[in-house]
Backbone as XML, in Angstrom:
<?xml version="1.0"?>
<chain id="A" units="angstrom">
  <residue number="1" name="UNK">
    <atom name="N" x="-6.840" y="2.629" z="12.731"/>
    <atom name="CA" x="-7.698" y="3.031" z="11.645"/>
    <atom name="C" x="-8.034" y="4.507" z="11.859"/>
  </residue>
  <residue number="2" name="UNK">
    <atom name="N" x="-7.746" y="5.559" z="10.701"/>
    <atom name="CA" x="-7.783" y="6.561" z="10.944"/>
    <atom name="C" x="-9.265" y="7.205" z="10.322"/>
  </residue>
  <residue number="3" name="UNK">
    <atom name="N" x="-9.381" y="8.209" z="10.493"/>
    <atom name="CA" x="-11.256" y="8.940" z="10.239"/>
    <atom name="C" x="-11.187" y="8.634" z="8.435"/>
  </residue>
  <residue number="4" name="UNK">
    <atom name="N" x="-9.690" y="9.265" z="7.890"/>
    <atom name="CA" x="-9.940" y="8.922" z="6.409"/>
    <atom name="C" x="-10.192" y="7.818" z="6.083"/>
  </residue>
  <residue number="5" name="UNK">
    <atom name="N" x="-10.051" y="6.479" z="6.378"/>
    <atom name="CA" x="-10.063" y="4.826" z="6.364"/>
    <atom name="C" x="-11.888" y="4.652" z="6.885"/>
  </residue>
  <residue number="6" name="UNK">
    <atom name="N" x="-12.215" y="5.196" z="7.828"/>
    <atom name="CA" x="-13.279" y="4.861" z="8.877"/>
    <atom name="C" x="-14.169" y="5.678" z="7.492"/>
  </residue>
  <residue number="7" name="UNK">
    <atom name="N" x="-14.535" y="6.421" z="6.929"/>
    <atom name="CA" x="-15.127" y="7.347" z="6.054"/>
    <atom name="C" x="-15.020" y="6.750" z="4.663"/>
  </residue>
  <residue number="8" name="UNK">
    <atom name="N" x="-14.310" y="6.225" z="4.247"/>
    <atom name="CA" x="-14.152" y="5.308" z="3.019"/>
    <atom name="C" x="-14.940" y="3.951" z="3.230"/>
  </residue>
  <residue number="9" name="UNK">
    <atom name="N" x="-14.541" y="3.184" z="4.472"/>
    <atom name="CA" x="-15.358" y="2.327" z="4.951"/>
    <atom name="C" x="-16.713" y="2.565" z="5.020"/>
  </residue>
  <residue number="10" name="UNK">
    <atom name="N" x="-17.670" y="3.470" z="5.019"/>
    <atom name="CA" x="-18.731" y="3.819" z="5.084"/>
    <atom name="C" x="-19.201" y="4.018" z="4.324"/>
  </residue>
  <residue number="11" name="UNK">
    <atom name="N" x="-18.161" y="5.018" z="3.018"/>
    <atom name="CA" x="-18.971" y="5.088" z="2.005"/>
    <atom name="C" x="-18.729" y="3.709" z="0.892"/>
  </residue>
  <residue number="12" name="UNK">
    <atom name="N" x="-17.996" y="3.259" z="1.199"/>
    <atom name="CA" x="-18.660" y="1.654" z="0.388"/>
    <atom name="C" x="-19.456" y="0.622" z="0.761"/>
  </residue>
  <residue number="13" name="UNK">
    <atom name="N" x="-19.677" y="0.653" z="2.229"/>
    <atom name="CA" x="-20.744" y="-0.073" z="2.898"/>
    <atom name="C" x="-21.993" y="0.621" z="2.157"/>
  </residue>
  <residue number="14" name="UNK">
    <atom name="N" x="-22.306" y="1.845" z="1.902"/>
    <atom name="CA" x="-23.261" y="2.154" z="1.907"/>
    <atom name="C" x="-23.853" y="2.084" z="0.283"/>
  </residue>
  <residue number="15" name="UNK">
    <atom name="N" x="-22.658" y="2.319" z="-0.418"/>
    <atom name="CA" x="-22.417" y="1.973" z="-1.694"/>
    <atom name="C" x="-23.062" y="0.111" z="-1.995"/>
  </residue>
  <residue number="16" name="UNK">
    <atom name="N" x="-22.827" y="-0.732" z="-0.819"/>
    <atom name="CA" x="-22.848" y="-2.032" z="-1.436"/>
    <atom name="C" x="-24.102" y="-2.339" z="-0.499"/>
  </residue>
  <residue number="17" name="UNK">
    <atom name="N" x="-24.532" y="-1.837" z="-0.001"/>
    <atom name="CA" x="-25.961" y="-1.866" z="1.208"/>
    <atom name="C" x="-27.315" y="-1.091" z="0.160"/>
  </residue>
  <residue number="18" name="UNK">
    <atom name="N" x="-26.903" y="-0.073" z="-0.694"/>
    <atom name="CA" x="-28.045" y="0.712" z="-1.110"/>
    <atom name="C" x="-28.043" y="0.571" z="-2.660"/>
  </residue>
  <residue number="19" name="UNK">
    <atom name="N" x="-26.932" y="0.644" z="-3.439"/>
    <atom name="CA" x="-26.702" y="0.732" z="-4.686"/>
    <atom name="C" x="-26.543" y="-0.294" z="-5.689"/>
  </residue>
  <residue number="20" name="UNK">
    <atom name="N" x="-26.081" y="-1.363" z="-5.181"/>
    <atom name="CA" x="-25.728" y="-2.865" z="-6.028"/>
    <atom name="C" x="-26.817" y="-3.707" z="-5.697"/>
  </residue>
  <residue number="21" name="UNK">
    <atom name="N" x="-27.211" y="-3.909" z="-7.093"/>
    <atom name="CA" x="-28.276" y="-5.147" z="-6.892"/>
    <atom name="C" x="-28.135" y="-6.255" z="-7.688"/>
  </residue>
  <residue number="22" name="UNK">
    <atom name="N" x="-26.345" y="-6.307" z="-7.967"/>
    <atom name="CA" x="-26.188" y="-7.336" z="-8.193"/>
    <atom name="C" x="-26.169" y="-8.583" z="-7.686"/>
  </residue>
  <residue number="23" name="UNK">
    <atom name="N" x="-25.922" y="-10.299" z="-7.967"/>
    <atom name="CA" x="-26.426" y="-10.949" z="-6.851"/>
    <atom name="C" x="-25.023" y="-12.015" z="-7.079"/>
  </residue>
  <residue number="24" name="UNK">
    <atom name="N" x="-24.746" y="-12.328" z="-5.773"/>
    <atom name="CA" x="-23.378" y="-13.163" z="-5.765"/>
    <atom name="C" x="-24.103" y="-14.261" z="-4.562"/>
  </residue>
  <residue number="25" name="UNK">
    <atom name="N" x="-23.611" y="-15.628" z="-5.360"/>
    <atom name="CA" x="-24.118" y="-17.244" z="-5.028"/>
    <atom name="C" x="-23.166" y="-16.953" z="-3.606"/>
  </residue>
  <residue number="26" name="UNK">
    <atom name="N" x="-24.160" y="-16.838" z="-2.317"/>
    <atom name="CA" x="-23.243" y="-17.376" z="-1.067"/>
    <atom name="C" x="-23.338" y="-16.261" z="-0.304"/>
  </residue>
  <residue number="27" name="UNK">
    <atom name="N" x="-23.749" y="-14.693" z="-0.927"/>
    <atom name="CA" x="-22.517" y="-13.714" z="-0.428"/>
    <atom name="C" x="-24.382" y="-12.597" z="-0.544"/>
  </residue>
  <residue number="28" name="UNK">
    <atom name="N" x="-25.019" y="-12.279" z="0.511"/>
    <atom name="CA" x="-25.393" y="-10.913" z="0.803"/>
    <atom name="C" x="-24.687" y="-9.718" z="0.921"/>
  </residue>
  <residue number="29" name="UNK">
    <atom name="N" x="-24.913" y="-8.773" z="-0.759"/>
    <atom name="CA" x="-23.841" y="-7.847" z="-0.701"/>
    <atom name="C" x="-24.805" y="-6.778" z="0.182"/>
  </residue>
  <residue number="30" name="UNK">
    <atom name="N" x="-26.058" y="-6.175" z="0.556"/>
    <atom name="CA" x="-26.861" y="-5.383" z="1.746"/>
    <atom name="C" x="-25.950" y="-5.519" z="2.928"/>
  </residue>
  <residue number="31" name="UNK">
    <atom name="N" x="-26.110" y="-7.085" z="3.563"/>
    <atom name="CA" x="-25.656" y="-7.032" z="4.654"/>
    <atom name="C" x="-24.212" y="-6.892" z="5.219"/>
  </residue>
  <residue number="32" name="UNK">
    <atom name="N" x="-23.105" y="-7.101" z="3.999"/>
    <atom name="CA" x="-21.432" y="-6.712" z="3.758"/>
    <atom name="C" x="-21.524" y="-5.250" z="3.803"/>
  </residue>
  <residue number="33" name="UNK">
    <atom name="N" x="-22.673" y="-4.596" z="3.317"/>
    <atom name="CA" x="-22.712" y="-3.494" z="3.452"/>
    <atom name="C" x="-22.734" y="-2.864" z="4.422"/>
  </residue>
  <residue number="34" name="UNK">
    <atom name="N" x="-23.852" y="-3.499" z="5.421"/>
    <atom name="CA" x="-24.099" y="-2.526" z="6.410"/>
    <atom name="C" x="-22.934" y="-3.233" z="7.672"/>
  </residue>
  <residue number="35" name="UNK">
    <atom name="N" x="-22.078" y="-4.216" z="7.319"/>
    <atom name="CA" x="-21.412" y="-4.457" z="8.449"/>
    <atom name="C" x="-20.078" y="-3.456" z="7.967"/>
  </residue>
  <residue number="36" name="UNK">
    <atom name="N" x="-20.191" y="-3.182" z="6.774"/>
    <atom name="CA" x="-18.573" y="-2.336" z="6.356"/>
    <atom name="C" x="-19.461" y="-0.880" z="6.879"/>
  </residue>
  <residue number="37" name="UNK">
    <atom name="N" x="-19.913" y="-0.669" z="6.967"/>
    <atom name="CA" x="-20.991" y="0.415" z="7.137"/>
    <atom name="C" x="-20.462" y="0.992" z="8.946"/>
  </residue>
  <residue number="38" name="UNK">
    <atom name="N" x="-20.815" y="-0.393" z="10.282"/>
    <atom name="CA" x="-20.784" y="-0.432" z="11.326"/>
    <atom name="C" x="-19.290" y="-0.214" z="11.308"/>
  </residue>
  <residue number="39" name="UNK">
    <atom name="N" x="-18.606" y="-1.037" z="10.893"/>
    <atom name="CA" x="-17.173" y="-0.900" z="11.359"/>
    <atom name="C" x="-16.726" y="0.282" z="11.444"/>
  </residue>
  <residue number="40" name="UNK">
    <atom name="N" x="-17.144" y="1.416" z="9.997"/>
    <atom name="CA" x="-16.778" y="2.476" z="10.001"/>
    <atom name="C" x="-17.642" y="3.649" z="11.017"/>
  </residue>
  <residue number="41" name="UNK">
    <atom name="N" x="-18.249" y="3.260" z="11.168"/>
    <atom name="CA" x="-18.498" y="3.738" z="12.789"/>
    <atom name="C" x="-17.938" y="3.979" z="13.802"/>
  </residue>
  <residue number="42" name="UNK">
    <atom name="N" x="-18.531" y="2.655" z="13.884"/>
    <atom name="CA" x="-16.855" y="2.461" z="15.432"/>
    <atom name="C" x="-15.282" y="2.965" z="14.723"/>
  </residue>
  <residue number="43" name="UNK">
    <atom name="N" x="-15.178" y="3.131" z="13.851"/>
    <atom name="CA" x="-13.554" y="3.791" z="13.608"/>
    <atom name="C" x="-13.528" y="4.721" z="13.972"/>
  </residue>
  <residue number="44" name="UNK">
    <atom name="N" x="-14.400" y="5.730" z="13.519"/>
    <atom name="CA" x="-14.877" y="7.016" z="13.259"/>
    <atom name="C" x="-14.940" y="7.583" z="14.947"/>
  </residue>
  <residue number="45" name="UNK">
    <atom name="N" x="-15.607" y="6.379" z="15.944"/>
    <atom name="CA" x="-15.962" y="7.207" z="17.451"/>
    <atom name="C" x="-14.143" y="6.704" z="17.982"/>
  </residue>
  <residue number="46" name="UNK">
    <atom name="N" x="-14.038" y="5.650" z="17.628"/>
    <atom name="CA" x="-12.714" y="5.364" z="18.374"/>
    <atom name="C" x="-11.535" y="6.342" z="17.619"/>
  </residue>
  <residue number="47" name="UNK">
    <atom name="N" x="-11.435" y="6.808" z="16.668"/>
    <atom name="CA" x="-10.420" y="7.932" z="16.692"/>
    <atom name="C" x="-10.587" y="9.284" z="16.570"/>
  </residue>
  <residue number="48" name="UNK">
    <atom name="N" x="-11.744" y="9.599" z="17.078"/>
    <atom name="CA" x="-12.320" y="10.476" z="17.740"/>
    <atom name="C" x="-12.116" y="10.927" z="19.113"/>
  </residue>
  <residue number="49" name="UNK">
    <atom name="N" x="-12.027" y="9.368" z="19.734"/>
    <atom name="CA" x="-11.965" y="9.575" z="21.181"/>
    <atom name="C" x="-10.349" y="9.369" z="21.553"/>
  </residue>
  <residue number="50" name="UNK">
    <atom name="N" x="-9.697" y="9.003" z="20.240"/>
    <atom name="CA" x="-8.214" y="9.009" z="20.738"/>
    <atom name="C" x="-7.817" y="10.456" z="20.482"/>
  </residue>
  <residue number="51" name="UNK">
    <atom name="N" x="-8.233" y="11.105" z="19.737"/>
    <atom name="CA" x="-8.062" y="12.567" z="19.031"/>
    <atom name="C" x="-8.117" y="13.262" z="20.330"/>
  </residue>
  <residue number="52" name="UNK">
    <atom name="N" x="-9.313" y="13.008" z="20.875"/>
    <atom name="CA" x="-9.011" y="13.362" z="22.085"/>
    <atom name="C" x="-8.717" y="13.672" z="23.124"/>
  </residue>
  <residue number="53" name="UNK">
    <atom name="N" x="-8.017" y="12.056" z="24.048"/>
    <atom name="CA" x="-6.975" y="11.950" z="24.611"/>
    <atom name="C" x="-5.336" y="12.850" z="24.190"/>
  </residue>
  <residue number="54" name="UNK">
    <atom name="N" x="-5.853" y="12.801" z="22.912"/>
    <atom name="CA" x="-4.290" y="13.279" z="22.577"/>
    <atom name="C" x="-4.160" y="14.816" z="22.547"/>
  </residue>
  <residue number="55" name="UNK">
    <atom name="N" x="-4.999" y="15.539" z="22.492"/>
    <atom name="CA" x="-5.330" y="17.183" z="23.061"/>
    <atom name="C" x="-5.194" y="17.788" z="24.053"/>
  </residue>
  <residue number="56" name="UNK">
    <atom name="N" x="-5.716" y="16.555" z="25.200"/>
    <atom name="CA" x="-5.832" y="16.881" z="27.081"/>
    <atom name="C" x="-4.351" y="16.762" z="27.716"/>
  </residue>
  <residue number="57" name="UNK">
    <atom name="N" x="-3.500" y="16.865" z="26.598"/>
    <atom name="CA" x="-2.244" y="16.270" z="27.364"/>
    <atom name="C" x="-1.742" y="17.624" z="28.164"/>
  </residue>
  <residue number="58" name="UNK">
    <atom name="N" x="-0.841" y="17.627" z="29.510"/>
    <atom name="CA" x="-0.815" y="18.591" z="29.617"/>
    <atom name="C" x="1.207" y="18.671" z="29.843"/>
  </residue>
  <residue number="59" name="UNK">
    <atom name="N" x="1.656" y="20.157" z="29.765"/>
    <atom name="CA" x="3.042" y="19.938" z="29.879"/>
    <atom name="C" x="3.742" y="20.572" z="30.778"/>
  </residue>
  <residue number="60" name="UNK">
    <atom name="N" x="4.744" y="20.062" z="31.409"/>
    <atom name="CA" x="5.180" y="20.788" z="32.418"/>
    <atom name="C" x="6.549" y="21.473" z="32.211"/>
  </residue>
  <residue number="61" name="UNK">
    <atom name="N" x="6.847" y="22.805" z="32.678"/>
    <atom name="CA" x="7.808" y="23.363" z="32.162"/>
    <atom name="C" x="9.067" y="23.147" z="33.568"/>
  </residue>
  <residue number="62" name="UNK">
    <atom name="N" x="10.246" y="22.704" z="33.469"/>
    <atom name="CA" x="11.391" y="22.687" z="35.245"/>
    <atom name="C" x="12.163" y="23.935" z="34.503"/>
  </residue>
  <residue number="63" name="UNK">
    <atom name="N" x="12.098" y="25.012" z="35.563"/>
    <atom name="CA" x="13.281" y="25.959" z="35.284"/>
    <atom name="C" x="14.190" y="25.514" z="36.295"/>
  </residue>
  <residue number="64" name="UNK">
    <atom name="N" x="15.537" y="25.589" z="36.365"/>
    <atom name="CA" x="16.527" y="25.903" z="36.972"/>
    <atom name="C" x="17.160" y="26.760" z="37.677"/>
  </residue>
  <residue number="65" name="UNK">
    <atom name="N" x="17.208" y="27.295" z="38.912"/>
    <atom name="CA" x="17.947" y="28.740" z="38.864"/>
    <atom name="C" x="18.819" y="28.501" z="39.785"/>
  </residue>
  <residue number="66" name="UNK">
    <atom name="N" x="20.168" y="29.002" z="39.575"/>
    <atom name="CA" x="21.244" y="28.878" z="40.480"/>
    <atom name="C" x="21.599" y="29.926" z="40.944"/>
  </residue>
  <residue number="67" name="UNK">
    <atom name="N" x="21.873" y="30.023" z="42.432"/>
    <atom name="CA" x="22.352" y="31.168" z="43.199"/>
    <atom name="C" x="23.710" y="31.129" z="43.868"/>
  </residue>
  <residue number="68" name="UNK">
    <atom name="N" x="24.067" y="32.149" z="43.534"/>
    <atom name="CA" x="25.589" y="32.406" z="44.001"/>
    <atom name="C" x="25.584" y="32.501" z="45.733"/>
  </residue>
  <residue number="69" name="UNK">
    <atom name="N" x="26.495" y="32.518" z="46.575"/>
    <atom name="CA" x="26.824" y="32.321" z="47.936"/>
    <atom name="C" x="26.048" y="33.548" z="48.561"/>
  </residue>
  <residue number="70" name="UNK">
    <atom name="N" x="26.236" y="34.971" z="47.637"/>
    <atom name="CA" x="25.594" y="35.917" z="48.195"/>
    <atom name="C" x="23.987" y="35.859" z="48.041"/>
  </residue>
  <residue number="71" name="UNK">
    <atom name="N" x="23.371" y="35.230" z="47.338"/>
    <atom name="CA" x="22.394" y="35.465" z="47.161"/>
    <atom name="C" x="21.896" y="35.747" z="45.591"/>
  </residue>
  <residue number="72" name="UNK">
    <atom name="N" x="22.700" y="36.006" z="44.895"/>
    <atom name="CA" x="21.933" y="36.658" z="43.180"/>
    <atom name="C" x="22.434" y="35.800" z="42.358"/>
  </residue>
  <residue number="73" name="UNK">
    <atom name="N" x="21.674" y="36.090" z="41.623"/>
    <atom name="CA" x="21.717" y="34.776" z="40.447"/>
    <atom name="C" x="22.740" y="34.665" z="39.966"/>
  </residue>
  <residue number="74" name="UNK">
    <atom name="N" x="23.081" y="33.688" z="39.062"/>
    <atom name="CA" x="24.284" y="33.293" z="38.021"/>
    <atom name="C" x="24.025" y="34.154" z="36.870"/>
  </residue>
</chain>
């Protein structure tokens, strides 16, 4: 789940937590809200913290160098 997904998720949690007062037999649309609300949270820190990981990477460069019998390079 990426930050754009995690950010959509939030803003319809918050959309169906603050704005709809319509009423559905079975179904608290507040509390669908604020759990679509949480999820997008946790999306939001967890690809954050993979964003992360994926920055710190580090790279290593192997040169090669070949020397002739006398001593100097190829």
């Amino acid at each position: 789940m990426g930050v754009g997904i995690s950010i959509f998720l939030l803003a319809l949690g918050g959309i169906l937590a603050f704005a709809v007062t319509a009423d559905v037999n079975g179904v608290d649309l507040a509390v669908v809200g604020f759990i679509l609300m949480a999820v997008g949270v946790v999306g939001i820190i967890i690809s954050l913290v993979l964003m992360n990981q994926r920055s710190n990477t580090s790279h290593r460069v192997v040169e090669e160098r070949r020397y002739r019998d006398d001593g100097t390079l190829y």
